[in-house]
LUMVEXDREN-876252 format. One record per residue (C-alpha): residue number from 1; x, y, z. Coordinates in nm, 4 decimals. Layout:
# LUMVEXDREN-876252
NUM | X | Y | Z
...
***
This chain:
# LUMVEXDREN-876252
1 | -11.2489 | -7.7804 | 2.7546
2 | -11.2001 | -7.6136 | 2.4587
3 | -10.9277 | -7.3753 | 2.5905
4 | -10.6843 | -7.6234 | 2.6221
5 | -10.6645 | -7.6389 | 2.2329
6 | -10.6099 | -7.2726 | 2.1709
7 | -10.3037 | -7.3202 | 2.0875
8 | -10.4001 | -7.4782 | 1.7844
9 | -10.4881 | -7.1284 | 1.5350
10 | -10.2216 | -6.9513 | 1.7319
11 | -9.9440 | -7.1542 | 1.6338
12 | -10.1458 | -7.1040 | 1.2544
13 | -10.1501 | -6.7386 | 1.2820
14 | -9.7617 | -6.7261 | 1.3817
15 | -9.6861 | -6.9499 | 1.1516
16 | -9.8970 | -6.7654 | 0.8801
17 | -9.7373 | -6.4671 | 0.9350
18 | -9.3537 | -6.5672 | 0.9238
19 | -9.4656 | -6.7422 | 0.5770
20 | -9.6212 | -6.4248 | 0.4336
21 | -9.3043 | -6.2426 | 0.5409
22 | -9.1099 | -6.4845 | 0.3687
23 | -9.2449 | -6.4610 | 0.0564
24 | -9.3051 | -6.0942 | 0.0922
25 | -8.9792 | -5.9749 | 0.1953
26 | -8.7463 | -6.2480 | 0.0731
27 | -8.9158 | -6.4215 | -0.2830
28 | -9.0346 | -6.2734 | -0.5920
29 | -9.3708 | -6.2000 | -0.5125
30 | -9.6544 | -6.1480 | -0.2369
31 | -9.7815 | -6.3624 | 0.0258
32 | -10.1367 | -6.4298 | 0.0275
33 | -10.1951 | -6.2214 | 0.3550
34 | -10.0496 | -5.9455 | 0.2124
35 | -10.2264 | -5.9582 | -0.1019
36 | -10.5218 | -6.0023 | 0.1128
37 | -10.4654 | -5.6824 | 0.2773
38 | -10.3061 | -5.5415 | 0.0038
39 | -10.6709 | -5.5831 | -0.2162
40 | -10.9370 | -5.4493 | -0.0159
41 | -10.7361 | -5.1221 | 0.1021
42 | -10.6465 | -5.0540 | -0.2634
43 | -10.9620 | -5.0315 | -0.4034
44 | -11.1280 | -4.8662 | -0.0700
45 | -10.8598 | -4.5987 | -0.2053
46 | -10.9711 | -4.6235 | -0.6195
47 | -11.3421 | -4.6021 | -0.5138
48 | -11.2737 | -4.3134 | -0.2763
49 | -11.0408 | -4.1755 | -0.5418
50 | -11.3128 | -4.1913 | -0.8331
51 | -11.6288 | -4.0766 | -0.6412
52 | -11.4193 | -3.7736 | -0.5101
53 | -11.3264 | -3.7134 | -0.8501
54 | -10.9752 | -3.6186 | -0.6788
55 | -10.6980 | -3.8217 | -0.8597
56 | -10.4634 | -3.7203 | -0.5912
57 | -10.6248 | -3.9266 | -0.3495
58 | -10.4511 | -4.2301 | -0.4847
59 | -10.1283 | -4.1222 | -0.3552
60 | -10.2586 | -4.2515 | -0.0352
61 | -10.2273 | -4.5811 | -0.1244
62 | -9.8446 | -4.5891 | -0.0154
63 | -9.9090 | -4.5108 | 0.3469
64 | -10.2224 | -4.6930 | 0.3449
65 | -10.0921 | -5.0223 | 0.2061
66 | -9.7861 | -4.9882 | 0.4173
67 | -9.9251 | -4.9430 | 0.7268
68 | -10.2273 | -5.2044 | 0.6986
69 | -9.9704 | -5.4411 | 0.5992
70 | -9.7557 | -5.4246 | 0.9142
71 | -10.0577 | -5.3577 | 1.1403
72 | -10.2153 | -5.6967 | 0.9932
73 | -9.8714 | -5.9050 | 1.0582
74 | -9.8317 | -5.6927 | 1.4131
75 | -10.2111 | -5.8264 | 1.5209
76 | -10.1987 | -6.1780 | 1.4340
77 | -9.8869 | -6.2721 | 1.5554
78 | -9.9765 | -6.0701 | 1.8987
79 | -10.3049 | -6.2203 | 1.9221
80 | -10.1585 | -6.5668 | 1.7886
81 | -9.8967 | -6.6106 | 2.1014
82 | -10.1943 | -6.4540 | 2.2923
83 | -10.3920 | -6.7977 | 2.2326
84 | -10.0782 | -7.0016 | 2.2772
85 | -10.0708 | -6.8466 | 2.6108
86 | -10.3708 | -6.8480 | 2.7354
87 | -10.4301 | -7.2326 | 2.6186
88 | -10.2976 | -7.3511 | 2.9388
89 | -10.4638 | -7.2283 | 3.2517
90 | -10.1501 | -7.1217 | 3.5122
91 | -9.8858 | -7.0774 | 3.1811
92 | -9.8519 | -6.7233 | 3.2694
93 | -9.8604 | -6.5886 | 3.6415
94 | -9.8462 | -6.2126 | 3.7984
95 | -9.5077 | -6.1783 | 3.9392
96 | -9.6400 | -6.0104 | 4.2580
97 | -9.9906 | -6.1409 | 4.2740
98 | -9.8400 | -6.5204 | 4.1987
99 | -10.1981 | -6.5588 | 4.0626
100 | -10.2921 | -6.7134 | 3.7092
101 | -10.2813 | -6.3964 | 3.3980
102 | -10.6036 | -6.2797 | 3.2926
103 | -10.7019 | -6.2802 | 2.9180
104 | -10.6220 | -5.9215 | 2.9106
105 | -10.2954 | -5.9821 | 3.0909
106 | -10.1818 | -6.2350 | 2.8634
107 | -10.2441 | -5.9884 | 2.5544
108 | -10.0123 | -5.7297 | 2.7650
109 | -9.7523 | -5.9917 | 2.8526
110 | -9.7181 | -6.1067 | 2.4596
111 | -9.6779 | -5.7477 | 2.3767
112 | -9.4210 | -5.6590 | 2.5834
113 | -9.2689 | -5.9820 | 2.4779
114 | -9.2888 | -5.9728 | 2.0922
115 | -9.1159 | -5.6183 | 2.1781
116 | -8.8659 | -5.7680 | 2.3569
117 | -8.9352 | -5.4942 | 2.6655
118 | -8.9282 | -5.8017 | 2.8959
119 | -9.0951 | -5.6251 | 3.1716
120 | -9.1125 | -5.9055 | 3.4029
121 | -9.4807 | -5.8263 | 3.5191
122 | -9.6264 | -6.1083 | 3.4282
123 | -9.3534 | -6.4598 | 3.4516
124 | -9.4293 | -6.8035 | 3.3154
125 | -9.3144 | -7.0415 | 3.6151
126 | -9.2667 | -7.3369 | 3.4246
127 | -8.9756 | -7.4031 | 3.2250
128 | -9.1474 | -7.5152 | 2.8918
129 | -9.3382 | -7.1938 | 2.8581
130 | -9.0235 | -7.0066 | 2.9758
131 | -8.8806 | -7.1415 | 2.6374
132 | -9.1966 | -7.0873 | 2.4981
133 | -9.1744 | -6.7295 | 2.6001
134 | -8.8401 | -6.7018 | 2.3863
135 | -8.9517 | -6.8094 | 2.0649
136 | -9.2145 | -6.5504 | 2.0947
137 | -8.9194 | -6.2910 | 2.1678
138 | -8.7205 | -6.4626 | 1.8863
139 | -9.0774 | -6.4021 | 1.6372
140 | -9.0965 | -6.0470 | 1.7559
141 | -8.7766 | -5.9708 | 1.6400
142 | -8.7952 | -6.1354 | 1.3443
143 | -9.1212 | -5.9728 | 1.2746
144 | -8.9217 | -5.6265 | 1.3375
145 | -8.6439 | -5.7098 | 1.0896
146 | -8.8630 | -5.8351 | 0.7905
147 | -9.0784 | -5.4730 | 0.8534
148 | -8.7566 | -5.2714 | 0.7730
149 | -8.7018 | -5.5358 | 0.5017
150 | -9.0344 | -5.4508 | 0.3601
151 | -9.0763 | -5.0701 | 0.3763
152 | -8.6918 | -4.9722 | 0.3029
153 | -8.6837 | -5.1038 | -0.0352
154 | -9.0306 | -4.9804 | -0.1410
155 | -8.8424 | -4.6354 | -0.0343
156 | -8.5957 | -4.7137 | -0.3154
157 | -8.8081 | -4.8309 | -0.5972
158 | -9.0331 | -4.5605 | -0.5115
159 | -8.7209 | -4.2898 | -0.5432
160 | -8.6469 | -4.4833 | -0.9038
161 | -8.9876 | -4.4771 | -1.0272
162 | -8.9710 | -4.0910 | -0.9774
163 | -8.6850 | -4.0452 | -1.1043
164 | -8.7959 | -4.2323 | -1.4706
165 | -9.1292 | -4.0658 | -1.4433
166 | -8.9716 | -3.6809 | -1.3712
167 | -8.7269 | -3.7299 | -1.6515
168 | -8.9757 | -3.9032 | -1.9202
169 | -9.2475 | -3.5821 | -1.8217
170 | -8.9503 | -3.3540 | -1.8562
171 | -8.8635 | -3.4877 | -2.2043
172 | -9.2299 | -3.5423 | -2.3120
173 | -9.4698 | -3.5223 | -2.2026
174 | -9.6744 | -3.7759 | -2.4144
175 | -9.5134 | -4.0532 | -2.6405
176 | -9.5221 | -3.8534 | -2.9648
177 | -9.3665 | -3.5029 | -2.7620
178 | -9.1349 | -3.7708 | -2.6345
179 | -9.0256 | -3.8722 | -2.9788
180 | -9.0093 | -3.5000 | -3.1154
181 | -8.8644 | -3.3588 | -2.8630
182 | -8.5911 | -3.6419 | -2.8426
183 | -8.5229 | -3.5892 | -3.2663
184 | -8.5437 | -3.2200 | -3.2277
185 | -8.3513 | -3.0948 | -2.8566
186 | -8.1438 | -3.3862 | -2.7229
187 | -7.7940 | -3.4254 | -2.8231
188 | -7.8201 | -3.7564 | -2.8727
189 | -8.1590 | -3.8411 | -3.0239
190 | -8.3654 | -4.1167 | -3.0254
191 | -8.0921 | -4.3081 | -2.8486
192 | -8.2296 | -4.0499 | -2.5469
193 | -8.5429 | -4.2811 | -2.5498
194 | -8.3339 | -4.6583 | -2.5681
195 | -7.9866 | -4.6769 | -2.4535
196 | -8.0335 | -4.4054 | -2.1801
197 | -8.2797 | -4.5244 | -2.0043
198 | -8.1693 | -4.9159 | -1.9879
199 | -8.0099 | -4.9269 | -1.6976
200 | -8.2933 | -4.7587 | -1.4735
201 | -8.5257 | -4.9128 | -1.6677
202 | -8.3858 | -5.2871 | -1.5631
203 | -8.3362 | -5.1531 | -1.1985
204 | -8.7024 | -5.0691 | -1.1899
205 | -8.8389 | -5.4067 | -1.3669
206 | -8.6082 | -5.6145 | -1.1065
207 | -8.7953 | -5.4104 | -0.8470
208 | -9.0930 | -5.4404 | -0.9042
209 | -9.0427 | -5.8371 | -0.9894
210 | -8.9168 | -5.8913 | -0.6503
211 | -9.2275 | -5.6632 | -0.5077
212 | -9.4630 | -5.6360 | -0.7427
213 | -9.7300 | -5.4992 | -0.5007
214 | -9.5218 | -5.1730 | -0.6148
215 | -9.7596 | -5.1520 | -0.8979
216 | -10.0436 | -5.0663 | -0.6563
217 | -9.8455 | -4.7468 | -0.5340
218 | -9.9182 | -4.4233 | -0.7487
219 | -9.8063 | -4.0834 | -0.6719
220 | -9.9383 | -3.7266 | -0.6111
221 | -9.7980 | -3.5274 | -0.9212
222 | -9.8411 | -3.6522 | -1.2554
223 | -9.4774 | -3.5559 | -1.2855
224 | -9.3867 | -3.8467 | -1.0411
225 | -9.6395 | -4.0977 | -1.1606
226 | -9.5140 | -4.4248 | -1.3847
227 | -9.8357 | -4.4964 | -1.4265
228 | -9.8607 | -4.2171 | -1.6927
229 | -9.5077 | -4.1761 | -1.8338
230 | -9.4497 | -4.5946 | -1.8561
231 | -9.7203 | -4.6193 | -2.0546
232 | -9.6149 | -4.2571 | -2.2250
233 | -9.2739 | -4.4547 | -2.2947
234 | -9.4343 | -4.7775 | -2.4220
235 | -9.6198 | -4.6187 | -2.7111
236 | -9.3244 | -4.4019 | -2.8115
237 | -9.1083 | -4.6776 | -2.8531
238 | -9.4027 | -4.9009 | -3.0319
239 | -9.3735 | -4.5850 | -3.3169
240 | -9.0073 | -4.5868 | -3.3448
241 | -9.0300 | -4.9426 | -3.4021
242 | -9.2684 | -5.0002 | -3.5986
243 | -9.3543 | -4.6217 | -3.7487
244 | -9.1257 | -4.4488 | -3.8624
245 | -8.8887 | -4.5968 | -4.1735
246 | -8.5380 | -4.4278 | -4.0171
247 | -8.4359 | -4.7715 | -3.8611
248 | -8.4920 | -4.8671 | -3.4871
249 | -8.2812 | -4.6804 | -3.2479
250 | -7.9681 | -4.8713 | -3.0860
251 | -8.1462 | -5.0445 | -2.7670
252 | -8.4982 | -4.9902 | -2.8495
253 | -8.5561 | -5.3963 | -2.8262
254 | -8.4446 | -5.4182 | -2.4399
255 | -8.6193 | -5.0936 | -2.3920
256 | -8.9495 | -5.2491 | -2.5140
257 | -8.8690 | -5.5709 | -2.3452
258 | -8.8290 | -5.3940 | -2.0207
259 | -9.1574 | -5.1761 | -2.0422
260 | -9.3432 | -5.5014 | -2.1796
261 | -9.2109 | -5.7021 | -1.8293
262 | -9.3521 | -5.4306 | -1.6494
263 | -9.6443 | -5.4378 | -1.7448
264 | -9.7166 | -5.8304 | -1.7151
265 | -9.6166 | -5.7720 | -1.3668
266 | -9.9000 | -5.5255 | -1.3506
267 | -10.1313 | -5.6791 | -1.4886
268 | -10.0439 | -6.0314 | -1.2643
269 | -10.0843 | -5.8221 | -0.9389
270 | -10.4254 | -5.6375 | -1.0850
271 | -10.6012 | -5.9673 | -1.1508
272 | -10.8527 | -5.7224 | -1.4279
273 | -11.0001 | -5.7356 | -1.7461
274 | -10.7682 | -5.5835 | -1.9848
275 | -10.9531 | -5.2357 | -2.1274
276 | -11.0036 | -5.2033 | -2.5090
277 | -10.7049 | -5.1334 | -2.7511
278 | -10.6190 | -4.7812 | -2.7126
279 | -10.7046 | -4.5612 | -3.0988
280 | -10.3393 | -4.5931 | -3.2915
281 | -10.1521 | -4.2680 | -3.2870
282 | -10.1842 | -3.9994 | -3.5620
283 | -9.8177 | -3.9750 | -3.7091
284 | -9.9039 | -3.6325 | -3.8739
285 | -9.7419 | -3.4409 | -3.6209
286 | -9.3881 | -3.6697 | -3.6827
287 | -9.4557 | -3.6348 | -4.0811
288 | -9.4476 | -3.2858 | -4.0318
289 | -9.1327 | -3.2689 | -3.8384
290 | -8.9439 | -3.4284 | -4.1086
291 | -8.9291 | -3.7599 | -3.9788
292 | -8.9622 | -4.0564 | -4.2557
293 | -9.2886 | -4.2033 | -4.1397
294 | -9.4172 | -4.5456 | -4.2423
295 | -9.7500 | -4.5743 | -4.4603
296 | -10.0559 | -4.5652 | -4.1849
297 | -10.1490 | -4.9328 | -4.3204
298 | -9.7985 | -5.0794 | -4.2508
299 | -9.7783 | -4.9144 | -3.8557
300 | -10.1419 | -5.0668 | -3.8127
301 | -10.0622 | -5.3529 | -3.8770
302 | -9.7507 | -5.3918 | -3.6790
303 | -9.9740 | -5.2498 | -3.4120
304 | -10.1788 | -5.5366 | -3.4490
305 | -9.9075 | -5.7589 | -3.3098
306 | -9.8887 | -5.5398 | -3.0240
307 | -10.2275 | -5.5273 | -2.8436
308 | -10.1861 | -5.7424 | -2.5725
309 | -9.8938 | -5.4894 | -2.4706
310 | -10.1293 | -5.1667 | -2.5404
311 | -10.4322 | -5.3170 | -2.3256
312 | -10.1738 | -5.3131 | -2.0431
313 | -10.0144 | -4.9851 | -2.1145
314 | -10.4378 | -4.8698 | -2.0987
315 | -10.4866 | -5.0546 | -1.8066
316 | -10.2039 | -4.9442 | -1.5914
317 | -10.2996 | -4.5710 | -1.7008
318 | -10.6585 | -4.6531 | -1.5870
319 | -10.5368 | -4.8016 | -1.2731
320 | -10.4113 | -4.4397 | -1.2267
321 | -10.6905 | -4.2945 | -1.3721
322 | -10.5278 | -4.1371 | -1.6158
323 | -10.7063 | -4.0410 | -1.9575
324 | -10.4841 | -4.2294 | -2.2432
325 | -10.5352 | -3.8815 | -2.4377
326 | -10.2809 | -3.7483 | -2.1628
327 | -10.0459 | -4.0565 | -2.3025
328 | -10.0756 | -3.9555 | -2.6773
329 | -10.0388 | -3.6096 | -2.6400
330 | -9.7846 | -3.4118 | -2.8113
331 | -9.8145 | -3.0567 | -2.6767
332 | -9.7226 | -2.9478 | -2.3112
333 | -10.0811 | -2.8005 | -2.2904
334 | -10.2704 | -3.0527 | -2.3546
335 | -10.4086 | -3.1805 | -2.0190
***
């Protein structure tokens, strides 16, 4: 009796799934099945991370994340059409045989139908589920299409994000090496640390506003990792803002905006408590490279209008587990 309704949470799961890959693939943002993949996986992956004591697990989390994501959209579609199918006693028949599909038959014939083999084992006689047996082609392909449209462009961001972090390491590696190394080597100075960096900087931010699940993704090398050199970036701009007296940089402003997007995108897809305000930096190291610095009671309190943005800068270099003495660093050997 109650098989004949079946096709009730099947057409809910299908349904389900071509939302979630909607507003994964095509919106800014992340369906609630993918986030409720996406959550459990992630922190399997921090907890397995932190009891190892192995940091380098987390760059796991990309294949993980990836591939529990399309498994969980591949399974409940499949088994969605299965109990569309198998509502109807007689929908499905063996071509051969003539005789009504098993349960397990069913589950074979959606397969090869959401992967548009079309074997032709198993044939629905009647003309309804013939069309019926169509749209679940059509949802297979679909379902194929929004997978490439999901993985290829985490590819790119991924490629930009290493790109930022390998030049920012190169040039740093903390936020005060970042500033003295900017003043003292680069031919064009500060401006090395603002205009330079704008445009990647946007392309990442629109990246990871369209798929900001990207800020669960962390890398093997801490050469690769944003999750160390964003934050590394943040705080160097914060002191050329607000600590040293020679005048803010041409493009430090969208710099900072673009870093302080970033992270509110983090810290939406995190869902945390924000970690304490990270100790302000000691300028002694700038004062003694002949920059102008500002008094220590005129940076802290321009600091103080800046904490919300430093929690987040913390927590995203937790979320990496990352030590924020790595961030304010100002020696190559300091690990």
């Amino acid at each position: 009796m109650l098989r004949q309704f079946l096709w009730l949470p099947g057409v809910f799961l299908v349904l389900a799934v071509l939302a979630d890959l909607i507003v994964t693939c095509l919106q800014a943002g992340e369906g609630r099945l993918s986030r409720a993949v996406h959550r459990p996986l992630y922190a399997l992956v921090q907890v397995t991370a932190r009891i190892s004591g192995r940091r380098r697990v987390l760059s796991w989390t990309t294949p993980v994340l990836i591939i529990g994501t399309l498994t969980a959209w591949t399974l409940l579609v499949w088994i969605g059409w299965t109990l569309v199918f198998w509502s109807q006693p007689g929908a499905l028949l063996g071509a051969d045989s003539g005789l009504p599909a098993t349960l397990s038959a069913t589950f074979y014939f959606v397969g090869y139908t959401l992967s548009t083999l079309g074997l032709g084992e198993i044939v629905a006689p009647d003309p309804v589920w013939r069309i019926v047996t169509d749209v679940a082609a059509i949802s297979g392909f679909f379902l194929l299409t929004f997978a490439i449209t999901f993985v290829v462009p985490i590819a790119q961001a991924r490629s930009d994000r290493r790109e930022l972090a390998l030049h920012l390491h190169r040039a740093g590696p903390g936020a005060q090496a970042l500033i003295l190394r900017a003043h003292t080597d680069h031919d064009r100075g500060l401006l090395s640390l603002t205009t330079d960096l704008h445009f990647i900087l946007n392309r990442i931010d629109a990246a990871h506003m369209n798929s900001p699940h990207l800020h669960r993704f962390h890398d093997h090398d801490r050469q690769d990792s944003l999750d160390i050199s964003l934050p590394a970036l943040g705080e160097a701009l914060l002191i050329l803002e607000g600590g040293l007296r020679t005048g803010a940089p041409q493009g430090l402003r969208r710099a900072l905006a673009s870093v302080d997007s970033l992270t509110r995108t983090f810290e939406r897809i995190h869902h945390r408590p924000l970690p304490p305000v990270p100790p302000p930096p000691d300028l002694h190291p700038l004062r003694s490279a002949g920059l102008n610095v500002a008094p220590p009671e005129d940076f802290h309190a321009y600091l103080h209008t800046h904490e919300a943005l430093r929690r987040r800068l913390h927590a995203m270099a937790q979320a990496g587990q990352w030590r924020w003495e790595q961030i304010a660093q100002v020696q190559d050997d300091l690990e």
